[in-house]
Structure formats: C-alpha cells, structure tokens
C-alpha positions in Angstrom: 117.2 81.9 161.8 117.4 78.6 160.0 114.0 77.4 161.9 112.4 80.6 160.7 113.5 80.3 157.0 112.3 76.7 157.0 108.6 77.8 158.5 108.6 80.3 156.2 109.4 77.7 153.5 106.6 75.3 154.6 104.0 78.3 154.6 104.9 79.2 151.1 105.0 75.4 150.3 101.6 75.0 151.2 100.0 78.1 150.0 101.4 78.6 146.8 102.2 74.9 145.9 98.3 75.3 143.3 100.2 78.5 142.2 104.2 77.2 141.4 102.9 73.8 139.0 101.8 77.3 136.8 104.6 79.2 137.3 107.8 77.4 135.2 110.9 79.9 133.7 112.8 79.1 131.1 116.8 79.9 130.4 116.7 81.7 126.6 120.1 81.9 127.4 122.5 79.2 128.4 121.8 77.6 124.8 120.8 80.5 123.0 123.3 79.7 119.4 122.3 75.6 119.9 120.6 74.9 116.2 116.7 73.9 116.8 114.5 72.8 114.3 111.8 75.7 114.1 108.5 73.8 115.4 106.0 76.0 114.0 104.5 73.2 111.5 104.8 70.8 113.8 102.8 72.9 116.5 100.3 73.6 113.6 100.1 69.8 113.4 99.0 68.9 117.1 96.7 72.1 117.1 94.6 71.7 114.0 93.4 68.3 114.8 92.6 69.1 118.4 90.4 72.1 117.2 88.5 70.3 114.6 88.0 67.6 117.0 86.8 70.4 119.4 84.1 71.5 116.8 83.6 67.7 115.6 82.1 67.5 119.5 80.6 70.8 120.4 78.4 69.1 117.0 77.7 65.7 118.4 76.6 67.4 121.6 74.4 69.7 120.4 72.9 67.2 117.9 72.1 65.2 121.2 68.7 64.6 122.6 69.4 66.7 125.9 70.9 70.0 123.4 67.5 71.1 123.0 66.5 71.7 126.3 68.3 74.6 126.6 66.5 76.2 124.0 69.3 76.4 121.4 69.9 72.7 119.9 72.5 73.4 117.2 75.8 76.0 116.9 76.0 76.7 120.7 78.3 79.2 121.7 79.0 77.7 125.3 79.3 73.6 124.2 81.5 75.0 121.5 84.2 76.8 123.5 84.2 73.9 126.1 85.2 71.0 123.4 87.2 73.2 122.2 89.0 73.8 125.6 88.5 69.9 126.3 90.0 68.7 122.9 93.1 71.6 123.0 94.2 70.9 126.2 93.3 66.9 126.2 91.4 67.4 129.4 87.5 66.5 130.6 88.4 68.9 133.0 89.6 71.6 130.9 86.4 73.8 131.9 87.0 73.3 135.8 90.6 75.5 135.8 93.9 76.1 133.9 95.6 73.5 131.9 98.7 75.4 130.6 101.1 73.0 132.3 99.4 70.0 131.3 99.8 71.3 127.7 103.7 72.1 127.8 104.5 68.5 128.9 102.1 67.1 126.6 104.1 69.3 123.9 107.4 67.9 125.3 106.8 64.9 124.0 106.2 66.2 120.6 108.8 69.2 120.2 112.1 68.6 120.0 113.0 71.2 122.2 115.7 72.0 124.7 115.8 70.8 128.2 118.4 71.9 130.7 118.8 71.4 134.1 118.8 74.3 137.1 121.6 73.7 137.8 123.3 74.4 134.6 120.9 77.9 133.9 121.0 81.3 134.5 119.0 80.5 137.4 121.7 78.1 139.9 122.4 80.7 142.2 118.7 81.4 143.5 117.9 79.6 146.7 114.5 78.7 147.7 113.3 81.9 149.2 113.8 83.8 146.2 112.4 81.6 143.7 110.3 78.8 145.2 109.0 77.3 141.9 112.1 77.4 140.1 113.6 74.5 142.4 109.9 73.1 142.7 109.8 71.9 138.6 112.2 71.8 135.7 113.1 74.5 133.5 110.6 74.9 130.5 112.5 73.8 127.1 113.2 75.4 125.3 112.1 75.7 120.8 113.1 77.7 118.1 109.2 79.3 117.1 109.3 80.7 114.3 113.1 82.1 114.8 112.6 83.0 117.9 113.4 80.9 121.1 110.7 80.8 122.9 109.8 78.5 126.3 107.3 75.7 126.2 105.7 77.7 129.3 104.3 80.1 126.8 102.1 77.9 125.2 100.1 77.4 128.5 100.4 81.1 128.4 99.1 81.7 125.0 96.0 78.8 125.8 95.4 79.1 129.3 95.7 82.4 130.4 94.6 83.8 126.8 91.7 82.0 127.7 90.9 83.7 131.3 91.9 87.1 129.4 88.7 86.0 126.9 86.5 85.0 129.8 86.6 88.4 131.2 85.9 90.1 127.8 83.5 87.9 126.6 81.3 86.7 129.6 82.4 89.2 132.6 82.3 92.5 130.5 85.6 93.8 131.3 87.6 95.7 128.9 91.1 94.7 127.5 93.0 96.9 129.3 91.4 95.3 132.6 92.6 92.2 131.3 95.6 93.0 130.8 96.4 94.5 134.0 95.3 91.0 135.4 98.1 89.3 133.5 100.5 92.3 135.7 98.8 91.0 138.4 99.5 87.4 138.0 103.2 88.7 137.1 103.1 90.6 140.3 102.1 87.9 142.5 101.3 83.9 142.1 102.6 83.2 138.7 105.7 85.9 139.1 107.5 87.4 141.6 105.6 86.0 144.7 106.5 82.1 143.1 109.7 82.7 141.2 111.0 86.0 141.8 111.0 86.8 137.9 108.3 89.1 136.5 108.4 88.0 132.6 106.8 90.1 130.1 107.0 87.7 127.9 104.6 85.8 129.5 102.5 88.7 129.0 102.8 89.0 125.3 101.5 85.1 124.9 98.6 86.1 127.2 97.8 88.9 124.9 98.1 87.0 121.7 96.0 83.8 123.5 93.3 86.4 123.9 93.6 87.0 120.0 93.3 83.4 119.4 90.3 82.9 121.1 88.5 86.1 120.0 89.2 85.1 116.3 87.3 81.5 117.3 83.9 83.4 116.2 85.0 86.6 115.6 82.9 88.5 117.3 84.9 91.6 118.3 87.5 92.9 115.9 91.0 92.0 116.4 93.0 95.0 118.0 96.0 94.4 116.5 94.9 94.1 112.9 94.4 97.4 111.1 91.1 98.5 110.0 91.5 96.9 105.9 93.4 93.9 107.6 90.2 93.2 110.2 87.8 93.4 106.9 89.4 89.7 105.3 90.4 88.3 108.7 88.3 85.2 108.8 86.8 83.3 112.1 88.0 79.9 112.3 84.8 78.7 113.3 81.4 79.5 112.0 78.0 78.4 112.2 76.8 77.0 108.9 73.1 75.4 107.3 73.6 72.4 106.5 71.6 72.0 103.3 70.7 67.8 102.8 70.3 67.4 106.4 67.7 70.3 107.0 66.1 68.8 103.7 66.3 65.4 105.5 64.6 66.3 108.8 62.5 68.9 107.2 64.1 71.5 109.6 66.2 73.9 109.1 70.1 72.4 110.9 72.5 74.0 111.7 76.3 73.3 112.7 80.0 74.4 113.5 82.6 74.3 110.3 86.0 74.8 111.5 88.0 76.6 108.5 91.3 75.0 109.1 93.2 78.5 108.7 94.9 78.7 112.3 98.6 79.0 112.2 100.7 79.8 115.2 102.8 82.1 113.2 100.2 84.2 113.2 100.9 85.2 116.6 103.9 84.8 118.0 106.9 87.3 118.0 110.0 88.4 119.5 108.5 89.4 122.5 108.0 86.1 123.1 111.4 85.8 123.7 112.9 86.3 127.0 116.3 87.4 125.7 114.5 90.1 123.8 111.3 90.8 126.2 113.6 91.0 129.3 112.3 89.8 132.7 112.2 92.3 136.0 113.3 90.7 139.2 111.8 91.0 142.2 115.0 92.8 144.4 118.1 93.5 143.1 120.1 90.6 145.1 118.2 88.3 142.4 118.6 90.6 139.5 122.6 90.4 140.1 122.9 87.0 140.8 121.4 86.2 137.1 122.9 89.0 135.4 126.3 87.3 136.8 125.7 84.2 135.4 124.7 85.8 132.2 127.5 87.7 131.7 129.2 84.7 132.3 128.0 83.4 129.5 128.0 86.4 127.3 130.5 89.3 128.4 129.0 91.5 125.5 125.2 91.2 126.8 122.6 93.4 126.6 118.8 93.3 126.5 117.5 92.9 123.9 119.8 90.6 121.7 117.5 91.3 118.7 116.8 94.7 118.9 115.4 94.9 115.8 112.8 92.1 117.3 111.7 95.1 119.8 111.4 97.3 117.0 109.2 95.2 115.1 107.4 94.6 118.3 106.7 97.9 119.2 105.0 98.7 115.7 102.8 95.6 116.5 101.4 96.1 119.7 101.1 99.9 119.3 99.2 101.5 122.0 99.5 98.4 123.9 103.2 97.7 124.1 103.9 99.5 127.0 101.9 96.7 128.8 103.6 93.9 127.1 106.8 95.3 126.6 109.7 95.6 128.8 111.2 99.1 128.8 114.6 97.5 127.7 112.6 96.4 124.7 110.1 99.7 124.0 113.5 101.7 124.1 115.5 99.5 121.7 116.7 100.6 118.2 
C-alpha cells in the first residue's frame, strides 16, 4: 500500500509539479481578527508605475525602426498589451505563459501581509494525496484589501488568469460565459481540486474582475458589470493620442499611447474575494471535515459567510453572473 501511494505520489509530482507552483491557498481564517494595514494604496503604488512603464515601452517600440514593417508604426494594439504584461508582471517572458506566482512573491516583499505556516492553518491535517500543492509551497499571505482579507494568490489570479480570460475574448472569439467556465475548469482540475483538493470561488471572482481590468485597458467592449449610464463615463486607461509638435516636427501625422493614470484596485475587488465569505468546495468530504474541524476549532460559532452582508453586496454586483463566481453559501446569504 505504502509503495503504491508513493508511485502514485511521484506520478502526480511529475505531472502536475508546472500546475501546483500556480496553485497556492491561503488560511482567511487562522488570523482572521489580526489588525492589517489595508494595502490598497500601496498596491495602487507598485501598479501605476509598472503600467505607465508598460505604455512608456509599447511607445519606444513602436517608434523603432523595425515598428513599421508591420504596417502599423505607432499605437499598436499587440506591442502594447505585451509591455504591458512585461512591465506588470516584471518579466521578458511575461508573453511566453502565466506569471501570477512570480507576482505574489514579488508583492510579498512589498505588502505587509500575513504569512503563516501549514502547519499552524486550517489546512495541517491534509496529507499529500489530498492536497499535493499545499505541502509543495507556503500558504499565500495573507492582506487586509480594502476590508477584506484577501490572499496574495489572487493577485496572480486577477493578472494572470484575467489575462487568459481576455485572450479568449479578445483574440480567440469566445464569449464570457466560455471564459468563465474555463476558470471552473481550472477549479476543477490543475489549479483546484486535482492539485490542492480545494475548489475556491474566490479565485474565480479575481479571474472575472482581471478580465475587467484588461478590457478597460482600451475599452473596447463595454464593461458587464457597469450599468448602461455608468459604462457612458467609464474611461479606458490607455488611449491612442496625436501628438501635435511631433507630427508638426516630422511633417507626419504621430501618433502614441497616453496612459490616464485612473486605475485603482478598489475598483475591483470585493468580498468575494474573500475566502471566509466566498467559501471554498472540497474535493470529498474526508477533506471538507478535516478543515471544517480545525475551523471550528478556531471559531465554534462558524458559518459561511462571516460577512454576509459582503454576499449580499456581491450578489447585486455580479448579477446574472454570480452564480458562476459565487459559492451557494454566499448567493443564499442574507
């Protein structure tokens, strides 16, 4: 028995190790009433610089000698979105695959967040078979956003997969919903239940609003969870501008990317960022009780969601998309 558990061990080691450096949890628990600093201006501080760096680049390249080969020498779409990615996630390689965990540690280092160890969490009493990437990486720490206390994990989340939710919109044609039901997918199998046994819907709910983030870049399609008067004054936070003196200069009309400065992280997040509010699913229910007992441990009185009024709000946000973001514990609350 013990050889077979360790084979099995190796095979998911092997195949799923790309997978489990994705896949992090976080404990919203454990230190849920610790006082944290909210971080929302200091996220807004790392972010704005890397985005006007972003758009400071996507114009040095297409000002380039070898931009107007294409075709299209100034305010391309496709040099733009890869700064962008380069400068937000700090990355050259940005454009070859998913940076979300490189951009929670480099965050580490700049939130003063929470860190605790396995095994001190709501998580101790899960061996390796149940959830392989929990005992393969730390915890995510865990920051008060805004109120809320939300994991470092779902800022990869909102940048990262946000960003594979846009591809599919943007590029590959799909529709929203069908990007949405890849982020159940991704809960379903390599970055959920397959690698941790946890399903989190709040991972889901970052996804969703990273997809707002990067549809408001340009603007192009209306944001879905902006009402009709709301979309009319939402403004991109890049656009494509003439730049008078220099097209005077070269005696050709230039053009070039001005980044507004308006992005604020506020303007996204929520409770259902929150796992104690947007509670997880577990794979079987051998792992479901073994962190419910340590929960209840903690908190005799506990019940999802601890901010029910959160859900509520939630709910009214996401409208006819909450049942895909929303854990039914949370879309039944209040």
């Amino acid at each position: 028995m013990k050889t077979m558990a360790r084979l099995l061990l190796r095979l998911l080691t092997t195949g799923l190790l790309a997978s489990a450096v994705q896949a992090a949890e976080v404990d919203s628990i454990t230190a849920r009433n610790l006082e944290l600093a909210d971080v929302v201006d200091t996220v807004n501080g790392v972010i704005h610089p890397r985005l006007a760096q972003g758009v400071a680049n996507a114009n040095a390249r297409d000002a380039g000698w070898l931009a107007g080969l294409d075709g299209e020498r100034f305010c391309d779409e496709g040099r733009l979105f890869t700064e962008l990615r380069k400068a937000i996630f700090q990355s050259h390689t940005a454009a070859l695959g998913l940076k979300g965990y490189d951009l929670d540690l480099q965050l580490r280092e700049v939130l003063q967040g929470h860190a605790l160890a396995l095994d001190a969490s709501i998580y101790r009493d899960l061996d390796y078979l149940e959830a392989f990437s929990v005992h393969l990486k730390e915890l995510s720490e865990l920051v008060n956003l805004g109120g809320y206390r939300v994991g470092l994990d779902k800022f990869g989340h909102f940048f990262a997969q946000g960003w594979q939710y846009f591809v599919l919109t943007a590029l590959d044609g799909e529709t929203l919903e069908q990007a949405l039901a890849l982020g159940w997918q991704q809960e379903q199998g390599r970055y959920g239940y397959l690698t941790t046994g946890i399903f989190s819907y709040a991972d889901l709910a970052a996804n969703f609003n990273g997809w707002r983030f990067w549809n408001r870049i340009l603007l192009r399609d209306r944001d879905p969870l902006s009402g009709f008067v709301e979309n009319l004054f939402l403004r991109p936070y890049v656009s494509c501008e003439i730049r008078l003196f220099d097209s005077i200069r070269q005696r050709t009309l230039v053009r070039a990317w001005r980044y507004h400065g308006n992005f604020n992280i506020a303007d996204y997040v929520d409770g259902a960022w929150d796992e104690g509010n947007n509670c997880n699913s577990y794979r079987t229910p051998i792992i479901q009780d073994k962190i419910l007992a340590r929960i209840r441990r903690i908190r005799r009185d506990y019940a999802c969601p601890l901010q029910p009024q959160a859900c509520v709000e939630a709910r009214g946000k996401y409208g006819i998309y909450a049942r895909q973001v929303l854990h039914l514990q949370c879309l039944s609350a209040g």
